[in-house]
C-alpha positions as CSV (number, residue, x, y, z in Angstrom):
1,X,21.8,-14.7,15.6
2,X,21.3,-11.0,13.2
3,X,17.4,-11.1,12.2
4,X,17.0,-11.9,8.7
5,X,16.9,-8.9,6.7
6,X,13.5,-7.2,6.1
7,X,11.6,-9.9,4.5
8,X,14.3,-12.3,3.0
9,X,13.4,-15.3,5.0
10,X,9.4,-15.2,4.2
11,X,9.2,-17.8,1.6
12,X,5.9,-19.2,2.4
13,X,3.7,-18.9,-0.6
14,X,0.2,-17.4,0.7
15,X,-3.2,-18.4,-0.4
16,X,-5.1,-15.8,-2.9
17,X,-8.8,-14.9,-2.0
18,X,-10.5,-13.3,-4.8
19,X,-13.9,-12.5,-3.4
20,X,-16.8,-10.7,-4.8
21,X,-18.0,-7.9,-2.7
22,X,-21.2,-6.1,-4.7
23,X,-22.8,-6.5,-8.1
24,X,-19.3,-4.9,-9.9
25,X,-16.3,-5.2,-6.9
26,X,-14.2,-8.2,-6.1
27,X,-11.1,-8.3,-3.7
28,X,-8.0,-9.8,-4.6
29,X,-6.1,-11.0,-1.1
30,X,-3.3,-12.9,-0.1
31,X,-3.2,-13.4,4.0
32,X,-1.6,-10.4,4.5
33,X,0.5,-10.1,1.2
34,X,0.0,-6.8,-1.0
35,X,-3.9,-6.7,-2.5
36,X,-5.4,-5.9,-5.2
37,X,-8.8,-4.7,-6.9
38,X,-11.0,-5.5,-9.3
39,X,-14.0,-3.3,-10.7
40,X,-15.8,-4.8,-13.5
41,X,-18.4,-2.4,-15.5
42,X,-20.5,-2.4,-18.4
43,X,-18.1,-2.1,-21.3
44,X,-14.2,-2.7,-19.1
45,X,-12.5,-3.7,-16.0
46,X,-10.4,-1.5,-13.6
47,X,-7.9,-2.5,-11.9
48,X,-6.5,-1.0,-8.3
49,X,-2.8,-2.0,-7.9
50,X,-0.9,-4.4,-10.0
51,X,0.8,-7.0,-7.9
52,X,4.7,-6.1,-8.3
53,X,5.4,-8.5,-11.6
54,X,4.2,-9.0,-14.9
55,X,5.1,-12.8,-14.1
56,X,2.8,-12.2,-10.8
57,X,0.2,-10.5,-12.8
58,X,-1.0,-13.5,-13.9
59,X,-2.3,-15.3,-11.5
60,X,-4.8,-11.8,-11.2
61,X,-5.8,-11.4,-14.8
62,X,-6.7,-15.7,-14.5
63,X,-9.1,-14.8,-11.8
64,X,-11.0,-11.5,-13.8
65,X,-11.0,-13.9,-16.8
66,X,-12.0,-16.8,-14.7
67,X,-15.3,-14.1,-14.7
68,X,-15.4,-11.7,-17.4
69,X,-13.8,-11.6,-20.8
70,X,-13.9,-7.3,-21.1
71,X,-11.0,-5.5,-21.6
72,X,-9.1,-4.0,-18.7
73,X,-9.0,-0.7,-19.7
74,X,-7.9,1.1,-16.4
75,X,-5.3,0.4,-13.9
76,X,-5.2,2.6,-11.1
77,X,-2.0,3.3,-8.5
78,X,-3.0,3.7,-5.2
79,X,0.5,5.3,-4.6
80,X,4.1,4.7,-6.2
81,X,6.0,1.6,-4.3
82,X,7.2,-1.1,-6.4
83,X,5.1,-4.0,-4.9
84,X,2.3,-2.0,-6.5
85,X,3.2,-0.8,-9.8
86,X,5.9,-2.8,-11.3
87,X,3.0,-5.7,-12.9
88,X,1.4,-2.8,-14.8
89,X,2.6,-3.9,-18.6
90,X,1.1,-7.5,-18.2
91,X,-2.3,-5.6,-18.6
92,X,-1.7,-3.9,-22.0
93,X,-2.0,-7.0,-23.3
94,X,-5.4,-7.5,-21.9
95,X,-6.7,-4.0,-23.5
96,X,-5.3,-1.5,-20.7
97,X,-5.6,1.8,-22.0
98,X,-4.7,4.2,-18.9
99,X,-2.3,4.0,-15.7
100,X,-3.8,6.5,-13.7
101,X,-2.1,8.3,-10.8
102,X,-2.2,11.5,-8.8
103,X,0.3,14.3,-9.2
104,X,2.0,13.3,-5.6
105,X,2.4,9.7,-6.9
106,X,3.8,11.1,-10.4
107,X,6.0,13.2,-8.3
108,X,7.3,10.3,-6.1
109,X,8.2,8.3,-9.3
110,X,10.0,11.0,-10.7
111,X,11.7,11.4,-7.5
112,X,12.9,8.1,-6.0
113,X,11.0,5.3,-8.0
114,X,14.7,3.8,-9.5
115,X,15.7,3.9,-5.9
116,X,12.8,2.3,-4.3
117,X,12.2,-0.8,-6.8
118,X,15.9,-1.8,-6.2
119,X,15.2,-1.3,-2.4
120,X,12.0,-3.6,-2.6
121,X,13.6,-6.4,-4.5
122,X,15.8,-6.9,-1.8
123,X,13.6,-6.5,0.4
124,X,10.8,-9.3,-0.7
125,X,12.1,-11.8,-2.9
126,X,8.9,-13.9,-3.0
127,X,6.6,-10.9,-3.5
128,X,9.0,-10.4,-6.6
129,X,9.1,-13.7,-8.4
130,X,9.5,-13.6,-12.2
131,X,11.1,-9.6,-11.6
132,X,13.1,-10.3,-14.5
133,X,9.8,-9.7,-16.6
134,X,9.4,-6.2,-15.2
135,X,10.9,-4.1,-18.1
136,X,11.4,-0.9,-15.9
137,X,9.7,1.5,-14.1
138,X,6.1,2.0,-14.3
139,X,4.9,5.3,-15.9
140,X,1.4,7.1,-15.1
141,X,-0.1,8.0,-18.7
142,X,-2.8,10.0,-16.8
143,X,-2.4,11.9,-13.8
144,X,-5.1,13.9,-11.9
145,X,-4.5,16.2,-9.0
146,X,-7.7,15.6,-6.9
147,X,-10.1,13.4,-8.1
148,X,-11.3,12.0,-11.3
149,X,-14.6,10.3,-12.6
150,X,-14.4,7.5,-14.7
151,X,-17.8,5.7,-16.5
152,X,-17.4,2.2,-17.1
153,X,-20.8,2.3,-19.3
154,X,-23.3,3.1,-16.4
155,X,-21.4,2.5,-13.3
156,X,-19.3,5.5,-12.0
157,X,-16.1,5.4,-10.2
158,X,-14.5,8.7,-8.7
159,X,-10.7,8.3,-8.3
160,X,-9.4,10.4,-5.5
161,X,-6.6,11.9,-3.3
162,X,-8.2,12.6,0.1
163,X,-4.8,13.4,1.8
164,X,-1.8,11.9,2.5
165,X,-0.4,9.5,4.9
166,X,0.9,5.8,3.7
167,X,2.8,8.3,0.6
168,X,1.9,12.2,-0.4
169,X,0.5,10.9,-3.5
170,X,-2.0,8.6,-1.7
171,X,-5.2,7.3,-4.1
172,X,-7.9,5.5,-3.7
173,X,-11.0,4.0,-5.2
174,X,-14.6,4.6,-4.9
175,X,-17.8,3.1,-6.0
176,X,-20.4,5.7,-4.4
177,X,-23.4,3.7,-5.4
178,X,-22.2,0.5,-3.7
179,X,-20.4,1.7,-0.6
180,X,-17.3,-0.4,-1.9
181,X,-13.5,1.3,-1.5
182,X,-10.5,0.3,-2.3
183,X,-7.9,2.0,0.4
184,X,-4.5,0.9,-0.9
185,X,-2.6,1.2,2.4
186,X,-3.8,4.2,3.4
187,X,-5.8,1.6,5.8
188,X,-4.2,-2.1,6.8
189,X,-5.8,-4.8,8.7
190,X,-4.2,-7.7,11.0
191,X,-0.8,-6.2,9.3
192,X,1.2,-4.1,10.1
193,X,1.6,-0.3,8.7
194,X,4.4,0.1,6.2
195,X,5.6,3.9,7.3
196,X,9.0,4.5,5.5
197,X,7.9,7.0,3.6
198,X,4.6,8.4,5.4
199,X,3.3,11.3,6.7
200,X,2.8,10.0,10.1
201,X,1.1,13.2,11.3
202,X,-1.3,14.1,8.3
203,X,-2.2,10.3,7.9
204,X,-5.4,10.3,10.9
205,X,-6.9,13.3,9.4
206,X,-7.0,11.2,5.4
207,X,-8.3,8.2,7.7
208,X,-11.3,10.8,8.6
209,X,-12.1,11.6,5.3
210,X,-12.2,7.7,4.1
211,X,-14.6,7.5,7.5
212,X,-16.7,10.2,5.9
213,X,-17.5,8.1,2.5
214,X,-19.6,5.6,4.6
215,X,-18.2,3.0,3.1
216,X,-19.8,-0.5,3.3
217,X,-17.4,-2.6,2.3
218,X,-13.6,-1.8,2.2
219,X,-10.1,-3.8,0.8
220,X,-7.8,-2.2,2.5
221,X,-3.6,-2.5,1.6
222,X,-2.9,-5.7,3.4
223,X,-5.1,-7.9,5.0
224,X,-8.7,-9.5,4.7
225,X,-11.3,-7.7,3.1
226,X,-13.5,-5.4,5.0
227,X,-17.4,-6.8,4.6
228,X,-19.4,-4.6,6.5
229,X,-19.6,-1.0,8.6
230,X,-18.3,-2.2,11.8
231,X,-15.3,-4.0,10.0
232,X,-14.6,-1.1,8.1
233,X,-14.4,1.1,11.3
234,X,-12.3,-1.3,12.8
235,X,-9.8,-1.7,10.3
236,X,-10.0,2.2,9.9
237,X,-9.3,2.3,13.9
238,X,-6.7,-0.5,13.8
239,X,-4.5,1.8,10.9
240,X,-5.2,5.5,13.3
241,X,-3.7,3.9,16.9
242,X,-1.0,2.1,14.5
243,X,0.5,5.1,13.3
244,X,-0.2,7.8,16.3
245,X,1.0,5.0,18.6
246,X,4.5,5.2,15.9
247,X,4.4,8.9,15.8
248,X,4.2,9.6,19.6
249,X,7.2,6.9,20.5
250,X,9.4,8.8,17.8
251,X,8.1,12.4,19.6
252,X,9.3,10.8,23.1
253,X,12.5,9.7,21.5
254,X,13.1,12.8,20.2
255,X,12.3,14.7,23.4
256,X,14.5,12.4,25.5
257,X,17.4,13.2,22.6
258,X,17.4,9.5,22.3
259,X,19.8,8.2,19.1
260,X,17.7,6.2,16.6
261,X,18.5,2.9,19.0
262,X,17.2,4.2,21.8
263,X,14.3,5.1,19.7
264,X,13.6,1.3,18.5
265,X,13.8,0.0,22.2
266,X,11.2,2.7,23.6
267,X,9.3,2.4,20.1
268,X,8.5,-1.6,20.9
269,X,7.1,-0.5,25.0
270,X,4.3,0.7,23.1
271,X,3.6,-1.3,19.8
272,X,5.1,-4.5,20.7
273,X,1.9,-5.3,23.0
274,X,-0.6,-4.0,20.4
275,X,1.1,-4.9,17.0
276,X,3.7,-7.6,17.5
277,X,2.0,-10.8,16.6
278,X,0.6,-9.2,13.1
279,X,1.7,-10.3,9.5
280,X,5.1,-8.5,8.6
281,X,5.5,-6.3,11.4
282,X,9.7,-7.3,12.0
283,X,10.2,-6.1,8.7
284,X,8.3,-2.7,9.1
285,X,9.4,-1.6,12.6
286,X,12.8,-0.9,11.7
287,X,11.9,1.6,8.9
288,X,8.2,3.0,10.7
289,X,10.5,4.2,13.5
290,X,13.1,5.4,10.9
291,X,10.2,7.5,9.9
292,X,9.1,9.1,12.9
293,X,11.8,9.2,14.7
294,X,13.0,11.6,11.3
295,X,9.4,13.4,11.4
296,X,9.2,13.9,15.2
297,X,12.6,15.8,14.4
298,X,11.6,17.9,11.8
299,X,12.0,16.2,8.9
300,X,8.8,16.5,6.8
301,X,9.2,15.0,3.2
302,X,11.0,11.6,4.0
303,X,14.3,10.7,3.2
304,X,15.0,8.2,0.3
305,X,15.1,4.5,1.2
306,X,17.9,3.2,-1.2
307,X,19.1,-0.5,-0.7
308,X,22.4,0.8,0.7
309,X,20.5,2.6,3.4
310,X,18.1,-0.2,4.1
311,X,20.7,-2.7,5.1
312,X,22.7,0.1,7.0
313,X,19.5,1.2,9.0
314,X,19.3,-2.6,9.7
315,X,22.6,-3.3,10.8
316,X,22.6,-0.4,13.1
317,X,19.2,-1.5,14.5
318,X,20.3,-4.9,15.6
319,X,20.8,-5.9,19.0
């Protein structure tokens, strides 16, 4: 019997974590479901990522008010997918004044953002429950091209694109006076690595330059929260052999002149042993190898995932 597509039959609802982490940080985290941030300063709260409904966005703003009544001023996108941005509007309500982004994520909207929330619904049903409050696409009012420094009264909180990998347009968070980062999926833990539209190749250099931070205490894209050096190295380890493990099976295919099939079969040899028991990995592996099998042939800036193509890449794929 044909595998379920993508993530269609995962309709276990997960439990939500929101732990605190420092004086001003909390984690918001789902067993393995997409995470989110919290960063709550003198005069406002940030947010990183906004689950992917208003309807969903709930649940979040109940836990920040189950602690502070501030305004949420910020929300930040870590990078442009739907199961990120679409919640965004159920925070103007709550005082959000900016939707900050960087110019690759801005770009990537522009670009294939229509495409790409169509292809997600589809995808994860249960990750979009109430979509029919989501009343489009989600715009950046602010977009930076490096790194920006916001105050929230004393505490400061830079705002950075360190390189690419997970997207071009990859952002995260950092509170330098508490070690505390917020990764978006530039790093995963005990999940697997969503790589349809990455940079396979760039992506261990960006994982470097997180390294270099120092950081603490780390929520990465999917997975626990990180609570201390050593787990932060892991999970950064954990995301670097994911993704060069991906990137060299789609080099070997290539090299053997192996079609895309061929390409999923010698794929699993190597990350079926390391990756195959983690949370959503079935769903990823058809599109990772998508991925690198196009960037181990040349193809640099990734082709756009449309539902049309989603379902005929998984057809094809089947056994």
């Amino acid at each position: 019997m044909a595998k379920a597509f993508a993530s269609q039959a995962d309709l276990e609802e997960k439990k939500v974590t929101f732990t605190q982490l420092s004086e001003n940080a909390w984690a918001y985290t789902a067993e393995g479901d997409p995470n989110s941030g919290v960063i709550i300063g003198d005069d406002g709260v940030l947010i990183v990522d906004t689950t992917a409904t208003p309807a969903m966005a709930q649940d979040l703003i109940a836990k920040i008010r189950s602690v502070t009544d501030k305004p949420i001023k910020y929300v930040v996108l870590s990078h442009y997918h739907a199961v990120r941005v679409l919640g965004a509007s159920a925070y103007f309500g709550e005082g959000a004044q900016q939707v900050i982004a960087s110019r690759g994520t801005y770009e990537m909207i522009v670009e294939r953002g229509e495409q790409d929330m169509k292809s997600e619904i589809e995808r994860f049903p249960r990750l979009f429950a109430g979509v029919e409050t989501v009343p489009g696409l989600t715009w950046p009012t602010l977009v930076f091209e490096k790194e920006i420094t916001l105050w929230l009264g004393k505490l400061e909180v830079k705002i950075a694109h360190l390189g690419s990998g997970h997207t071009k347009g990859d952002t995260v968070v950092w509170l330098p006076s508490q070690k505390v980062l917020f990764s978006g999926d530039l790093v995963e833990y005990d999940a697997a690595c969503y790589c349809g539209d990455a940079q396979l190749e760039e992506w261990p250099a960006t994982l470097e330059a997180l390294r270099k931070l120092e950081p603490h205490k780390l929520v990465p894209g999917r997975g626990p929260a990180l609570l201390n050096p050593v787990e932060v190295d892991k999970g950064i380890d954990y995301t670097k052999d994911f993704v060069t493990t991906l990137l060299q099976a789609g080099r070997d295919a290539v090299a053997q002149k192996l079609d895309l099939k061929g390409a999923m079969a010698l794929a699993r040899k190597s990350m079926d042993p390391k990756f195959g028991q983690v949370f959503i990995y079935e769903h990823c592996l058809p599109f990772d190898v998508s991925r690198a099998y196009d960037e181990a042939s040349g193809i640099k800036h990734p082709r756009v995932w449309t539902a049309e193509r989603d379902k005929e890449m998984w057809t094809a794929l089947q056994d």
